[in-house]
N, C-alpha and C positions, 0 to 999 in steps of 0.2 A: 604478548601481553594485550588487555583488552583494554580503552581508556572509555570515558563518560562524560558527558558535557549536557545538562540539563538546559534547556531552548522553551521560553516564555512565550506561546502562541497564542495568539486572540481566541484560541479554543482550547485552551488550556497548555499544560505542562506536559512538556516532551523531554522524553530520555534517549538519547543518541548514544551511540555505540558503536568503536572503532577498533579493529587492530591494525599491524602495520600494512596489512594488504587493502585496506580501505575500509566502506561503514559496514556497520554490519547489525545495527539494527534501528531503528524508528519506533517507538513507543508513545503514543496518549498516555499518561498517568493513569491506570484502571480500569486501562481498557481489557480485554480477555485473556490476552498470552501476553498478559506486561510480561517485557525482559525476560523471557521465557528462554530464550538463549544466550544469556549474561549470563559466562564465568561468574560464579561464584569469587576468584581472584581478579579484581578491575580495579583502577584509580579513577578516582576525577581529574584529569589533565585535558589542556587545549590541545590538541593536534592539528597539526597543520590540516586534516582530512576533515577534523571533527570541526574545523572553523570554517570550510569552506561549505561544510553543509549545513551550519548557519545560516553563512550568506545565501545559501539556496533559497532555504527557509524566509528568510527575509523577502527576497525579490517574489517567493510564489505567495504567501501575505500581505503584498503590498499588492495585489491582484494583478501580477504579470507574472506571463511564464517565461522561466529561466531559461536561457540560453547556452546552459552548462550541466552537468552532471557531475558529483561528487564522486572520487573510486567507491564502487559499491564491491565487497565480496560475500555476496548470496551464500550461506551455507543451507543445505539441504537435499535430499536425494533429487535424481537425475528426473527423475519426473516433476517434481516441486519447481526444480530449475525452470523445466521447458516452459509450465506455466508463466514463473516471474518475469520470461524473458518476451513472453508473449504482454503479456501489462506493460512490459515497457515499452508497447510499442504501438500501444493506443495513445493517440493524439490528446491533447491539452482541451479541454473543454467539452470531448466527444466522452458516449459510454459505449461496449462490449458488453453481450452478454456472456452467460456462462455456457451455453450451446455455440456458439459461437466459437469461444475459443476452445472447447473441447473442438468440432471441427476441422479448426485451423489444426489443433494437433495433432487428430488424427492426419490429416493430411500431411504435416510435417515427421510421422514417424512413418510415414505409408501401410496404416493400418485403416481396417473398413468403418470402425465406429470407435468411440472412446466418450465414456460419462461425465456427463456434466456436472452429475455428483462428487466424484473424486475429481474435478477441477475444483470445487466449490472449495475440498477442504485445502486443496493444497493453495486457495485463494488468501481462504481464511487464516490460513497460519504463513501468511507472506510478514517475515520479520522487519519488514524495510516501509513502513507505509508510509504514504502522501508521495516517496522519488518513486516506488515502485508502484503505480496507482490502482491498488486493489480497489478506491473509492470509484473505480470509474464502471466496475463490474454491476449490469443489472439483470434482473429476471428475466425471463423470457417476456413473462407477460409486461413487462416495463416496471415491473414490484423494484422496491429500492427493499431489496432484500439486506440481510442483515452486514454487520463492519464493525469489528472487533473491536474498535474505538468507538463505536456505540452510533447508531442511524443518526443522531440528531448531528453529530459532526458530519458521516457523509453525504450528507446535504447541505452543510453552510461547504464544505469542500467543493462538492459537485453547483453550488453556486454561485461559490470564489471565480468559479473557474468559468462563469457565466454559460454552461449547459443547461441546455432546455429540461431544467427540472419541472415545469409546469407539466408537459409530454407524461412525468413518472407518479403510478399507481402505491397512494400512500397508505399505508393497511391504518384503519382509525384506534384507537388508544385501547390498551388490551388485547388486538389479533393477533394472532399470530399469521407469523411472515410464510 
């Protein structure tokens, strides 16, 4: 069974999403792939999983990074995985690019190259945002390229988190990314 627990954030309204193995999704209200992987069958119920990734929520909005990690259960093929696992392993206030962790991937599957394009997307449809920190992903050239929950949040995120967003190339109103 899948449960839901709607989270009031200084940046709007978030929908969380648990089953018994842990979270299993993070949504901004409208953002691209809202609930894109919500059963159709969910309740609104607290869970003990779904409250603790409240309190996550709480402590990373009050502009300190947690100390804790809610069970997350990532659904998605083995490649999307390797990505999510790789996000989570970028530091609190730091950014990755997407060459970068294509990269590390390759190196982690011991293959000779691997696209930074098909990182992109399996970036872009990470169901778990803000624990699993797609927001920390930037261009090569330091472009605060796009985030599913819309550029204007990954940037109050990326300067919650007090990174040198100044350093990041902002495309001006109407360019595209």
């Amino acid at each position: 069974m899948t449960y839901t627990k709607h989270y009031t954030s200084p940046l709007g309204m978030i929908l969380l999403a648990a089953d018994d193995a842990g979270l299993t999704g993070l949504w901004f209200e409208g953002s691209k792939y809202f609930a894109a992987e919500l059963p159709k069958e969910h309740t609104e119920q607290d869970t003990p999983v779904l409250l603790e990734t409240t309190q996550w929520l709480d402590v990373y909005f009050a502009g300190k990074e947690p100390d804790f990690t809610p069970p997350l259960h990532l659904i998605g093929s083995d490649f999307r995985q390797a990505v999510w696992n790789i996000l989570l392993s970028i530091p609190y206030g730091r950014t990755m690019t997407y060459g970068q962790i294509a990269k590390q991937l390759a190196k982690n599957t011991g293959i000779e190259k691997m696209s930074a394009q098909a990182v992109g997307g399996a970036v872009g449809h990470n169901p778990i945002s803000i624990i699993v920190p797609c927001h920390r992903v930037v261009g090569t050239n330091g472009s605060l390229t796009g985030y599913a929950g819309g550029l204007d949040k990954k940037i109050a995120l990326l300067e919650l988190e007090k990174a040198d967003t100044e350093r990041f190339f902002r495309p001006k109103k109407g360019t595209a990314l």
